[in-house]
C-alpha positions in Angstrom: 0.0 0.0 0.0 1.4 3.3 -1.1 -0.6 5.5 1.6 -2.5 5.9 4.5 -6.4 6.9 4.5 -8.2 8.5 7.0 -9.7 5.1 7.4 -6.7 3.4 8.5 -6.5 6.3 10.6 -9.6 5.3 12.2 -8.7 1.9 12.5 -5.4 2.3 14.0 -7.5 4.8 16.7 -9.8 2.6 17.9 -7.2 0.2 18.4 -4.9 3.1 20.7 -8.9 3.8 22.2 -9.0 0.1 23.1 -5.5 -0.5 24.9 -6.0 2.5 26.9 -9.4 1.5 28.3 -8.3 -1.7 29.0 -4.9 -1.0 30.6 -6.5 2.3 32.5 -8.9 -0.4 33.9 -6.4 -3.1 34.8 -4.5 -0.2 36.9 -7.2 0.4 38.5 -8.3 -3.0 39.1 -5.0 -3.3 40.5 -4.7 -0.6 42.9 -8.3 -1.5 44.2 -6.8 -4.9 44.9 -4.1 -3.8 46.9 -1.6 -6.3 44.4 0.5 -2.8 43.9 0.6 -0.1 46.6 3.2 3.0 47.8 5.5 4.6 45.5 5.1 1.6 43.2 1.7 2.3 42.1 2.2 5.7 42.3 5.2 5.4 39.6 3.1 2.8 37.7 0.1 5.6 37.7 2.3 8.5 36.7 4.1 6.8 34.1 0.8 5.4 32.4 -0.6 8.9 33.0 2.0 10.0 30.5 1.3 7.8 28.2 -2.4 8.2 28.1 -2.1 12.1 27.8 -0.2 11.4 24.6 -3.3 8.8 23.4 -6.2 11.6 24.2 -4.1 14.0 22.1 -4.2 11.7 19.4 -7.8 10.1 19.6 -9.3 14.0 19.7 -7.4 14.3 16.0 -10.0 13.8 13.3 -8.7 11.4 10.8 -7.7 13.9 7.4 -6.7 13.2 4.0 -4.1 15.1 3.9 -2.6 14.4 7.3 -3.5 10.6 7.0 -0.2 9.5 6.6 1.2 11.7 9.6 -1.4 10.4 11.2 -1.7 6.9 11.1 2.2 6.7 11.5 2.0 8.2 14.7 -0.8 5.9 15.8 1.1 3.5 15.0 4.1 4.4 17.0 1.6 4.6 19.7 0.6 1.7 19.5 4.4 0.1 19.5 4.6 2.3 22.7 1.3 0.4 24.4 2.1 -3.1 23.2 3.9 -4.8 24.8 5.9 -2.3 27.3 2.5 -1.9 29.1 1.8 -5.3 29.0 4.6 -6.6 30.4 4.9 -3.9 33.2 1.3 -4.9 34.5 2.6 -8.2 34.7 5.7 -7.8 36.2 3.7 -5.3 39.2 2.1 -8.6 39.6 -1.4 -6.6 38.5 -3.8 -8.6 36.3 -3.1 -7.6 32.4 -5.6 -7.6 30.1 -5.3 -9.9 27.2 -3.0 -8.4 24.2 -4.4 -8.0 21.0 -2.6 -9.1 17.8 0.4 -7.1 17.3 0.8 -3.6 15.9 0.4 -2.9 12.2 3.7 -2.2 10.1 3.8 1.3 9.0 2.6 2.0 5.2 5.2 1.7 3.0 5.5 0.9 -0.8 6.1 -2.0 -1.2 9.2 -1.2 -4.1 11.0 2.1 -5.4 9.2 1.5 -8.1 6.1 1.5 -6.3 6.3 4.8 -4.7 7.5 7.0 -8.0 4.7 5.6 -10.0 2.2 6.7 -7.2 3.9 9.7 -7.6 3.8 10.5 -12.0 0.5 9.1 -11.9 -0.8 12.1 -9.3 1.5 14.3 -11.1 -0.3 13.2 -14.6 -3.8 13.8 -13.0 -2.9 16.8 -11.1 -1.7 18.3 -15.0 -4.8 16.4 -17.0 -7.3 18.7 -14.9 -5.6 21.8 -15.3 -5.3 21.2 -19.0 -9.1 20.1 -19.2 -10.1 23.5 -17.0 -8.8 25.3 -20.1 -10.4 23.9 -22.1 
């Protein structure tokens, strides 16, 4: 795929949307249960607090075409962020994690040179085709 949509945008958001209710929720479970207490769950709180700052910012973003690719690259790095650092840290404050979903998405890339210049000529060729036909 040579670019991003706004509906991998989308896609790639409810994904962040879902790992941050879920971990939020595990946290909380967590502290509730007394499994993590003290400095630990404060650092554990803070830390995810961090993170999830960072994941509002990005779920209040409306999906655009011409940021998609900006975007849905940042999602995923996000996303690369969340799974499996978060994960693992639930697991290792002995707090119950939730199950992790499949792994991230690679980022969009062409898949050849070749690939990405003749996305390219062929916008370049309809970008020149309309303003020849406006003349007209």
């Amino acid at each position: 795929m040579l670019f991003a949509t706004p509906d991998d945008v989308t896609a790639i958001q409810k994904n962040v949307e879902q790992q941050v209710k879920a971990i939020s929720s595990a946290i909380s479970d967590c502290a509730k249960s007394g499994a993590l207490a003290g400095d630990d769950l404060k650092k554990l709180v803070k830390d995810w607090k961090v993170t999830a700052k960072r994941a509002a910012a990005y779920l209040a973003e409306e999906p655009s075409w011409i940021d998609a690719q900006s975007q849905y690259d940042r999602g995923v790095a996000l996303v690369n962020e969340i799974q499996p650092r978060w994960y693992t840290r639930l697991e290792q404050a002995k707090c119950s994690a939730p199950p992790q979903p499949s792994p991230p998405p690679a980022p969009l890339k062409a898949e050849s040179w070749a690939e990405g210049w003749s996305g390219m000529v062929v916008l370049v060729i309809a970008v020149l085709a309309m303003h020849e036909l406006k003349g007209l």
